[in-house]
FISE-221951 format. One record per residue (C-alpha): residue number from 1; residue in three letters; x, y, z. Coordinates in pm, 1 decimal, decimal comma, always signed. Example, Ala and Ser with C-alpha at 12.3 -4.5 7.8 and 13.67 -1.06 7.14 Angstrom:
<rs>
- 1|ALA|+1230,0|-450,0|+780,0
- 2|SER|+1367,0|-106,0|+714,0
</rs>
This chain:
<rs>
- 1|UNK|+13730,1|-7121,9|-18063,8
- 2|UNK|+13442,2|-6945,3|-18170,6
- 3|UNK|+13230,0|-7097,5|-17969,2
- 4|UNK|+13431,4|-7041,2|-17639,0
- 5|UNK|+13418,9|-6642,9|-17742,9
- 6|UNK|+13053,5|-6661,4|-17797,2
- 7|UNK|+13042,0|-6777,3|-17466,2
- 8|UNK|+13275,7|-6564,2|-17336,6
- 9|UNK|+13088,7|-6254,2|-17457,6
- 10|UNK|+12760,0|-6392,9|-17319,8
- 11|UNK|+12877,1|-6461,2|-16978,4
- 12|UNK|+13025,3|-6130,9|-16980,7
- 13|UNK|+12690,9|-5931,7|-17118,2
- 14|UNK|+12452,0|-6155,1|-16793,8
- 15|UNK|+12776,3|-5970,4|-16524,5
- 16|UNK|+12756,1|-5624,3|-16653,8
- 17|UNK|+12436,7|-5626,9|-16638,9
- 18|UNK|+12356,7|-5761,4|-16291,1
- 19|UNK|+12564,1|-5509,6|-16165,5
- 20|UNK|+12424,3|-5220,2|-16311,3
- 21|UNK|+12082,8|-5346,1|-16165,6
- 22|UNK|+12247,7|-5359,6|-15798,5
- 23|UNK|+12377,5|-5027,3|-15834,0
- 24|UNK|+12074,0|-4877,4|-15972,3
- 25|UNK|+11911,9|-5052,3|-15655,3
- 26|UNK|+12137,5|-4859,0|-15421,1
- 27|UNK|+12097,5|-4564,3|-15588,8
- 28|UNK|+11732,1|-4586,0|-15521,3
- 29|UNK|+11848,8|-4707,0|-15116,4
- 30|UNK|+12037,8|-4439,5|-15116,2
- 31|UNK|+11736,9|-4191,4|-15205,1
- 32|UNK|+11492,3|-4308,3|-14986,1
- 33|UNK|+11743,4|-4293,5|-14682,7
- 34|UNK|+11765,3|-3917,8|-14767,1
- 35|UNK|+11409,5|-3860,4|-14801,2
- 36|UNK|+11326,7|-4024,5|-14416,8
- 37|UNK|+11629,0|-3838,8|-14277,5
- 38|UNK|+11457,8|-3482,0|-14472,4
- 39|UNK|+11105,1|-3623,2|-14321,2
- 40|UNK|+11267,3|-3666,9|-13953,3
- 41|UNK|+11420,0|-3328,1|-13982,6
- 42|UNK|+11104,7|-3159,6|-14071,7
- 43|UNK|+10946,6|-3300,2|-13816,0
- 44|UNK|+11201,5|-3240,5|-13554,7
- 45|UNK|+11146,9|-2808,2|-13669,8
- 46|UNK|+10790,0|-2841,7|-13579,2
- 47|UNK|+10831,0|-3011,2|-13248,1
- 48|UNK|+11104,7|-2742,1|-13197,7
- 49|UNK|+10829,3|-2453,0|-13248,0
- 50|UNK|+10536,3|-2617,9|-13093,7
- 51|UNK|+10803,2|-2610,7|-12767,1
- 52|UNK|+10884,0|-2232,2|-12846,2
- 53|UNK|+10529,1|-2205,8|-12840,3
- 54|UNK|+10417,5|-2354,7|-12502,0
- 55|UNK|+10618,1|-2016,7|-12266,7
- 56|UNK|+10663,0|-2109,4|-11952,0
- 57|UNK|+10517,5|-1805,7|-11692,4
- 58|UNK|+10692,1|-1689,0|-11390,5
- 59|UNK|+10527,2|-1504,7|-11106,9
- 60|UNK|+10654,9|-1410,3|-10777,1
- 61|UNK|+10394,7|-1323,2|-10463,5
- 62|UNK|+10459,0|-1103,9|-10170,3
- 63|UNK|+10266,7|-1161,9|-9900,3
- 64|UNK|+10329,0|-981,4|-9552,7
- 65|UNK|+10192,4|-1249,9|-9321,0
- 66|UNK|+10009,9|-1570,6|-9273,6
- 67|UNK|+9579,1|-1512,2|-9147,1
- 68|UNK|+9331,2|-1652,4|-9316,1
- 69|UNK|+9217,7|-1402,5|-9543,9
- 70|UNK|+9525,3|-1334,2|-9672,5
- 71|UNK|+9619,5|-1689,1|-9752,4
- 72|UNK|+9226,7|-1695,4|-9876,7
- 73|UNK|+9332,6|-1416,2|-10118,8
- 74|UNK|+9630,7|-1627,9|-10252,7
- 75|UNK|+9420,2|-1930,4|-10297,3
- 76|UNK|+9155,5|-1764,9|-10495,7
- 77|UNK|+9451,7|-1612,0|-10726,3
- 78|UNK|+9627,7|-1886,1|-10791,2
- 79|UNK|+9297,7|-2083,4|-10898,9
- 80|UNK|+9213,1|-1807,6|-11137,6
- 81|UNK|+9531,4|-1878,3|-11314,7
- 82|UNK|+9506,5|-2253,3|-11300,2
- 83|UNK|+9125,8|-2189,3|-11465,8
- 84|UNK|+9307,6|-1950,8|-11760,1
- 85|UNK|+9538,0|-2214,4|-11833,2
- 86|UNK|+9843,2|-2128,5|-11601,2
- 87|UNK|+9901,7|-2430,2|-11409,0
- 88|UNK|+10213,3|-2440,2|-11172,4
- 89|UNK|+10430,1|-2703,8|-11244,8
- 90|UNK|+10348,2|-2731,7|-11560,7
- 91|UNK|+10324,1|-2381,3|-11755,5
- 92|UNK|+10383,0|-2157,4|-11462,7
- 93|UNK|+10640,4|-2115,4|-11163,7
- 94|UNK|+10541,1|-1968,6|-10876,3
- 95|UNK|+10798,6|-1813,7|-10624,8
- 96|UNK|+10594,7|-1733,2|-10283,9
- 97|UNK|+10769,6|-1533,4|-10007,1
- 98|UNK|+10578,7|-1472,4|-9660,0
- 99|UNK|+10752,4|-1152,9|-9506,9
- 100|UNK|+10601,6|-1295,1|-9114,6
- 101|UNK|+10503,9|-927,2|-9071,2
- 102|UNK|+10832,3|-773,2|-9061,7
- 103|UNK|+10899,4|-471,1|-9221,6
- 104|UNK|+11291,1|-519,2|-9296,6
- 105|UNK|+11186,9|-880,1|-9412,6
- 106|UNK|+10925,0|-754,2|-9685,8
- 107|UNK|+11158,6|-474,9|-9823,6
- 108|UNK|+11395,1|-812,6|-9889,2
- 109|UNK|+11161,1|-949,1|-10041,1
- 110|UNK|+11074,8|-724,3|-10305,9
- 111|UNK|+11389,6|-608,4|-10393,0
- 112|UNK|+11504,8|-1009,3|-10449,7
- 113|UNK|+11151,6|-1030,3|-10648,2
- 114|UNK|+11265,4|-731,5|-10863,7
- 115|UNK|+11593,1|-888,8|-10939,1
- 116|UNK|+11403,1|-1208,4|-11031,6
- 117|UNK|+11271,2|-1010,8|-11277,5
- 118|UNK|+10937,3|-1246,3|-11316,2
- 119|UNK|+10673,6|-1189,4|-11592,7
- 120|UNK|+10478,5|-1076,9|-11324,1
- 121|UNK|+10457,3|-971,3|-10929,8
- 122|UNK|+10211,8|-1013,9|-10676,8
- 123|UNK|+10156,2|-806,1|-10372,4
- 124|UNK|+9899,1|-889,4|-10104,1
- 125|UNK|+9802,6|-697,1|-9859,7
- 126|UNK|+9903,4|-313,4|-9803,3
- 127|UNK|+10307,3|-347,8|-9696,4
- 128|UNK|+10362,6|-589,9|-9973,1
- 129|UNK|+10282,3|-414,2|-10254,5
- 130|UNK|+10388,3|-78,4|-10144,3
- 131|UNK|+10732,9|-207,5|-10169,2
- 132|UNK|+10651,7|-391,4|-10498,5
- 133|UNK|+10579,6|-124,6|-10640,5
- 134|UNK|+10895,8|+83,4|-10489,3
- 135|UNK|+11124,8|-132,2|-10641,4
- 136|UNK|+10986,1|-253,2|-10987,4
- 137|UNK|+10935,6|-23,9|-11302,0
- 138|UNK|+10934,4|-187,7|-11562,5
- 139|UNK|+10727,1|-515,7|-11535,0
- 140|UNK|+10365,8|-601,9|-11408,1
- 141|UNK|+10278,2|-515,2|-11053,3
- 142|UNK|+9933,8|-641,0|-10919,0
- 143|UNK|+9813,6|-580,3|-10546,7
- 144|UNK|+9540,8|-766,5|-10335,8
- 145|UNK|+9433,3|-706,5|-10002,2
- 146|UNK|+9483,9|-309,7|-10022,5
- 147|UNK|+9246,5|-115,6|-9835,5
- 148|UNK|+9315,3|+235,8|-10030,4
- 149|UNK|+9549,9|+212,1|-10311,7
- 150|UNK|+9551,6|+569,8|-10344,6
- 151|UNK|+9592,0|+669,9|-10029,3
- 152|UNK|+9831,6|+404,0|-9946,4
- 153|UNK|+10030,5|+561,4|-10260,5
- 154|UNK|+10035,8|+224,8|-10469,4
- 155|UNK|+9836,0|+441,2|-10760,1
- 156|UNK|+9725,2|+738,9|-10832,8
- 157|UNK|+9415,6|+711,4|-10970,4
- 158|UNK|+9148,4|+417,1|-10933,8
- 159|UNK|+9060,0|+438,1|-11295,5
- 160|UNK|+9383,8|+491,3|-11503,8
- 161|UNK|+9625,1|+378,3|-11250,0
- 162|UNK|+9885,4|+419,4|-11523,3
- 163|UNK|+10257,1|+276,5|-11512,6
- 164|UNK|+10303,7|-95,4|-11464,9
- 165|UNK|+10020,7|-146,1|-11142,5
- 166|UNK|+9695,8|-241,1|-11100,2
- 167|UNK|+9476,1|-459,5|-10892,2
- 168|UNK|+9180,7|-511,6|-10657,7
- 169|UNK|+9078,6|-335,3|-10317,4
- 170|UNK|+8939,8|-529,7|-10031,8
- 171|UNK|+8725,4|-278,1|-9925,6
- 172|UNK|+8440,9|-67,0|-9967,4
- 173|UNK|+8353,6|+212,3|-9746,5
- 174|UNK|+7968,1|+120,4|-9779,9
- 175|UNK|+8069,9|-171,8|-9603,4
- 176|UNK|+8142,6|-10,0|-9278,5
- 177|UNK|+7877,2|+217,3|-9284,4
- 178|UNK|+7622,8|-80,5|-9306,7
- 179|UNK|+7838,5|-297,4|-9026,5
- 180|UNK|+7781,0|+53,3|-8800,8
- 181|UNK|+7400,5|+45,5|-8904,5
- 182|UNK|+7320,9|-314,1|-8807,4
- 183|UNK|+7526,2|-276,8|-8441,7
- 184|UNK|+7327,7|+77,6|-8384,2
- 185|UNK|+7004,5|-121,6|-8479,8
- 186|UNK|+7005,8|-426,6|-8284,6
- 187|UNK|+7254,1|-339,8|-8012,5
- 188|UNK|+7105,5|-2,7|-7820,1
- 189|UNK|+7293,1|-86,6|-7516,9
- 190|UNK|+7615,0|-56,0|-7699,7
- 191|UNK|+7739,1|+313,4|-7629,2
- 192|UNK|+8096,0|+282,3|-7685,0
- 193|UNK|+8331,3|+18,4|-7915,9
- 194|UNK|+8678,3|-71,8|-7837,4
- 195|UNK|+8916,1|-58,0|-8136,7
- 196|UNK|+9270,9|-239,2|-8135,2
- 197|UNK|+9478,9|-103,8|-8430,1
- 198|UNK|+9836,8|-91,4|-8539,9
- 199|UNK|+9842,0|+280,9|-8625,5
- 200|UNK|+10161,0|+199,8|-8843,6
- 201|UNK|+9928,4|-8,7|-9117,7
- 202|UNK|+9758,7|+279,1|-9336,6
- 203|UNK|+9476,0|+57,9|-9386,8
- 204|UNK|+9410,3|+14,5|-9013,9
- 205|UNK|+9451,4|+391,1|-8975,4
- 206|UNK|+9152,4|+469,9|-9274,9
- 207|UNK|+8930,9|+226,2|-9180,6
- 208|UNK|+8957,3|+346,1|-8856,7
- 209|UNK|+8872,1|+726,1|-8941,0
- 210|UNK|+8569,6|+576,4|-9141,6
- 211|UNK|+8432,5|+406,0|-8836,3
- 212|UNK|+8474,5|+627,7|-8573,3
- 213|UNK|+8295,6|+885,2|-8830,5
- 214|UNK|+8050,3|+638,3|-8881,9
- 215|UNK|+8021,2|+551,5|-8477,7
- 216|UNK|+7927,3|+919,3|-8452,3
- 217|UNK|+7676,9|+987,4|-8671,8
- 218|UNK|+7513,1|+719,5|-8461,5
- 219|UNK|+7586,2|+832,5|-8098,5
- 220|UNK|+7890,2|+575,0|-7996,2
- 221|UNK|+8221,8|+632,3|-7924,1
- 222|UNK|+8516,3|+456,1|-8084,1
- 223|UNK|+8766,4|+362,3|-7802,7
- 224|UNK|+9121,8|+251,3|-7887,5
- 225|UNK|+9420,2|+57,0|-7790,3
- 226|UNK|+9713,3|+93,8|-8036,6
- 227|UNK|+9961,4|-243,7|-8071,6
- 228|UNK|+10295,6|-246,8|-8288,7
- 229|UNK|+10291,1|-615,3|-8278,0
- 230|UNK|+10040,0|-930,5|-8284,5
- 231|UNK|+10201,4|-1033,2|-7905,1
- 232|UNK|+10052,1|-716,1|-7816,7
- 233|UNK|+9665,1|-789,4|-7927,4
- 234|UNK|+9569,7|-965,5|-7562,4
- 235|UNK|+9720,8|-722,1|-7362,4
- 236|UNK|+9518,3|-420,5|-7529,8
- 237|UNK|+9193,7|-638,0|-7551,8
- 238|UNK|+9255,7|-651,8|-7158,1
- 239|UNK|+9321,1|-294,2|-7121,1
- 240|UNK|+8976,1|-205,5|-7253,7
- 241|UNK|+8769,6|-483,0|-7026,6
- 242|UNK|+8527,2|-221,2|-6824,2
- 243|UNK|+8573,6|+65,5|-7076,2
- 244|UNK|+8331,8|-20,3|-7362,5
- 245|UNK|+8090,1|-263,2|-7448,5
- 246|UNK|+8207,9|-409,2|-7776,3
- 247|UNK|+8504,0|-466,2|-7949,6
- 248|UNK|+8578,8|-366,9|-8334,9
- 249|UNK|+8872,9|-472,1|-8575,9
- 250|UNK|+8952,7|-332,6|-8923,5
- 251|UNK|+9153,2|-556,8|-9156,5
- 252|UNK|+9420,2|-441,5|-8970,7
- 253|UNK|+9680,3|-727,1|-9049,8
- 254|UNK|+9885,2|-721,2|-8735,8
- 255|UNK|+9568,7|-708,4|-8533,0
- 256|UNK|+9321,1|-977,0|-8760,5
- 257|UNK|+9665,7|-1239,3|-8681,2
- 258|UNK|+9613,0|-1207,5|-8330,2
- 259|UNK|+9184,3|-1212,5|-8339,1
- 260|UNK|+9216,2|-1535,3|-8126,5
- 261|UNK|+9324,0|-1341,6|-7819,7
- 262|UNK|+9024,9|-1134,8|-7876,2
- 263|UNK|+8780,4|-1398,0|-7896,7
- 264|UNK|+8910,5|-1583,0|-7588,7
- 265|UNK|+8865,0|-1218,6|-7359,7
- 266|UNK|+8546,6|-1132,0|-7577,8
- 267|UNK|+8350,1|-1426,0|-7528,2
- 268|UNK|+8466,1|-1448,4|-7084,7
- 269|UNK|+8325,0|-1064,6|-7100,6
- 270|UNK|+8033,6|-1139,9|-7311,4
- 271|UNK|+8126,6|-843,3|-7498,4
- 272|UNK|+8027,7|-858,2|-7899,1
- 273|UNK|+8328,3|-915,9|-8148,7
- 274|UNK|+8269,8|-707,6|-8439,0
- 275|UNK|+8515,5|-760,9|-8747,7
- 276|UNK|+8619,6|-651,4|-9050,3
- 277|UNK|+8627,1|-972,5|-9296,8
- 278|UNK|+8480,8|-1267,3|-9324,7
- 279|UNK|+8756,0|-1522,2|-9218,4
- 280|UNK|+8728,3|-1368,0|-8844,1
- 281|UNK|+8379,8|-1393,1|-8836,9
- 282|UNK|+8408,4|-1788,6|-8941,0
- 283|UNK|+8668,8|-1847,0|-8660,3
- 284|UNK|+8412,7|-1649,4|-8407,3
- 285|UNK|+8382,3|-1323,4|-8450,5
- 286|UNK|+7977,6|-1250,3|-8404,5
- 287|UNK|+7919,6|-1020,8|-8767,6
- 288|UNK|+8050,2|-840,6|-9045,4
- 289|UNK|+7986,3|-691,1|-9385,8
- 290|UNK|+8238,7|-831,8|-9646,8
- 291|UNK|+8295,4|-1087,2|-9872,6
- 292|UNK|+8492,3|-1436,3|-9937,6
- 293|UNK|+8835,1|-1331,5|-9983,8
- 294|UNK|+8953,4|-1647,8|-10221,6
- 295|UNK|+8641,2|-1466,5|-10480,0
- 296|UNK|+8853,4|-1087,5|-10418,0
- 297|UNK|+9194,0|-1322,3|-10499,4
- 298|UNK|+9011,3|-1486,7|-10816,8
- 299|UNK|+8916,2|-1157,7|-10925,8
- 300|UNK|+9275,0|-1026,6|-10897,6
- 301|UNK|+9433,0|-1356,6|-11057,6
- 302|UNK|+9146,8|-1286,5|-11365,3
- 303|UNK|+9341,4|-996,9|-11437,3
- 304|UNK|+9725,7|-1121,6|-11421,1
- 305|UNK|+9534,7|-1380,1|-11700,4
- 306|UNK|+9433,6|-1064,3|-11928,7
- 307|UNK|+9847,6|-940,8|-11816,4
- 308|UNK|+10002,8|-1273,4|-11941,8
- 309|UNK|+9793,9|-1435,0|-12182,2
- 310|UNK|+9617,2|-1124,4|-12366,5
- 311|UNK|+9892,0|-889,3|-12320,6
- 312|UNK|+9726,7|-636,9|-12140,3
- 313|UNK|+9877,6|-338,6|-11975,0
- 314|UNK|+9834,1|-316,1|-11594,3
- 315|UNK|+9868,2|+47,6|-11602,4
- 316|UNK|+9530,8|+40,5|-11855,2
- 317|UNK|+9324,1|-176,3|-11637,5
- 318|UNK|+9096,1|+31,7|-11368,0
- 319|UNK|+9138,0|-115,7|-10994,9
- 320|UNK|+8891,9|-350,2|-10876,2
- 321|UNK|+8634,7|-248,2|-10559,5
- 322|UNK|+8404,2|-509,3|-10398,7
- 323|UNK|+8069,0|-431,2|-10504,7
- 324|UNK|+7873,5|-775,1|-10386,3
- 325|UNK|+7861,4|-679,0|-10011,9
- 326|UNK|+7617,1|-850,4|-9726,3
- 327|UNK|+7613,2|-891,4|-9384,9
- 328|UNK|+7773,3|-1210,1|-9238,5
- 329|UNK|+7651,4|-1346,9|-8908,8
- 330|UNK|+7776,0|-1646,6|-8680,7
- 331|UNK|+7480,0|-1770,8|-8519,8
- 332|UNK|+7660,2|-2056,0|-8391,8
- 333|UNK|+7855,6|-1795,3|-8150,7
- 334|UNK|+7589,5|-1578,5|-8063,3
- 335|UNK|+7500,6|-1760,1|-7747,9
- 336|UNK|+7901,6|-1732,7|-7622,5
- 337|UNK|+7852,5|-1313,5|-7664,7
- 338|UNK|+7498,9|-1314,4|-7444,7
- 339|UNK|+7371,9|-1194,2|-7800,1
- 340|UNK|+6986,4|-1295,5|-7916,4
- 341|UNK|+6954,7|-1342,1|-8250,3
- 342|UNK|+6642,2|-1193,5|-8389,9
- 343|UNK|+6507,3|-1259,0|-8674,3
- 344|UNK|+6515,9|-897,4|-8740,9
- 345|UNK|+6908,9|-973,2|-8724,1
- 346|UNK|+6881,6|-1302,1|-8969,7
- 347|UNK|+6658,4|-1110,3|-9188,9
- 348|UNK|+6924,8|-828,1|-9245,1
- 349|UNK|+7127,2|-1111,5|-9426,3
- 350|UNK|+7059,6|-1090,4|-9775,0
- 351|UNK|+7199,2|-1475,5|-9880,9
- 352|UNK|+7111,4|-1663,3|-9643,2
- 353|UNK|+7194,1|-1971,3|-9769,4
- 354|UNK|+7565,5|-1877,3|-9781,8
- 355|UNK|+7593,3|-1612,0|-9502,2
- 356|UNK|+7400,3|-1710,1|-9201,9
- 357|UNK|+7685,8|-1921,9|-9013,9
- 358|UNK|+7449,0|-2190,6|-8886,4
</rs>
């Protein structure tokens, strides 16, 4: 009997403690579950902020109509931003609204922009950001494509624009004084230069002030035929056949849309086609003084970087001019105007390389 309780109290001793060693072992399961599931939650908070981290930009761009230097402009902006880091479809959403040149269409526009209410707004050209600028207060405005801000009433100052707009001009008033220089130089026979301008763009309207000043001081009359609309453009290029012996443009938007009808008559007259940017001048046009308009859109899409990314007040940031000017021939048209092209012409082109149209 003895020997069955020995037993007894052996076989008893070996279960107790086999199960305190399985639920010691569960205890420790049991821990090291917790410790992955505190592991995967800490890990789940910093993918959480490194997602807070990455914003997502929205712009919105106002553009009054489709030419080349406009869409040049655009171009040039947008590939600043990619450069900085703002890459659409990826970081940054881009809303893009063409307003075809209608007035009631780009006053739309702006007002659905400023209900958007994107991190930041875009206005090329003149119309487009003059309605921008009407309708948003209180979040970035930047303008392209703007002959005179000033004067066009977008700011009030070049150098402290102040409020929520800044930007770049497209223009600089050396440029048409040199444009007049090299046509009074090398064309003597050129007494008076037809103008076609929408008198309802300011732009159009100060650039043409500035040349016909310019025209003077050199002996030639300015000569013009006013158009509301781009169907109009062939119909006043006709109108001044006989009257003058060149024709002129300023970046005039409704007029540089419908330049082909002015290169068609130009070219039958053999009358020289003067222009205002360079995008004309590389569809036909025979000279200007300017610039590449996708560089004047990279320089504006430089600063909605410093607006985004550095936090930079517009209203801080002085406006832009166009400092690198030259003259821009097409030699490859100059036969289809009757022109000669001197090298007294070629030599007034200061880069060669990348504005003698050869």
């Amino acid at each position: 009997m003895l020997k069955k309780t020995t037993w007894f109290a052996l076989v008893l001793s070996a279960v107790l403690l086999i199960a305190g060693c399985g639920s010691k072992n569960e205890g420790n399961g049991n821990n090291a579950n917790a410790n992955s599931g505190a592991g995967e939650q800490t890990e789940n908070t910093a993918a959480g902020t490194n997602a807070a981290d990455e914003k997502t930009y929205s712009i919105a761009i106002s553009q009054i109509v489709e030419h080349p230097s406009l869409d040049a402009t655009r171009e040039g902006f947008l590939a600043a931003l990619k450069d900085g880091g703002l890459i659409e479809g990826e970081n940054l959403k881009v809303d893009y609204q063409n307003a075809q040149n209608d007035q009631t269409n780009n006053t739309t526009i702006a007002q659905k922009i400023a209900s958007d209410k994107p991190d930041l707004a875009l206005g090329i050209a003149t119309p487009s950001a003059q309605a921008l600028v009407k309708n948003i207060k209180d979040s970035p405005v930047l303008f392209a494509a703007v002959t005179d801000p000033v004067a066009s009433k977008i700011v009030d100052n070049l150098d402290q624009p102040g409020g929520n707009v800044t930007g770049a001009s497209d223009t600089n008033p050396e440029a048409t004084t040199k444009l007049v220089g090299f046509i009074a130089d090398n064309f003597p026979n050129v007494k008076k230069v037809g103008l076609i301008i929408n008198e309802g763009e300011t732009n159009a309207v100060i650039m043409a002030k500035k040349a016909e000043e310019e025209f003077g001081k050199k002996g030639i009359e300015l000569v013009k035929a006013a158009v509301t609309n781009t169907s109009e453009v062939q119909q006043a290029a006709e109108s001044l056949i006989g009257r003058v012996d060149a024709f002129y443009i300023t970046l005039d938007n409704v007029v540089v849309t419908g330049a082909d009808a002015i290169l068609k008559i130009a070219k039958k007259e053999k009358l020289p086609f003067f222009s205002s940017d360079r995008d004309t001048v590389e569809k036909g046009a025979f000279a200007t003084v300017g610039f590449k308009y996708y560089d004047h859109g990279y320089q504006v899409g430089q600063m909605a970087v410093d607006v985004l990314k550095n936090g930079k007040n517009p209203g801080e940031m002085k406006v832009m001019m166009q400092e690198k000017l030259d003259l821009i021939i097409n030699a490859k048209v100059a036969a289809d105007y009757g022109i000669e092209l001197t090298d007294a012409m070629k030599s007034a082109v200061a880069d060669q390389a990348e504005n003698l149209i050869q």
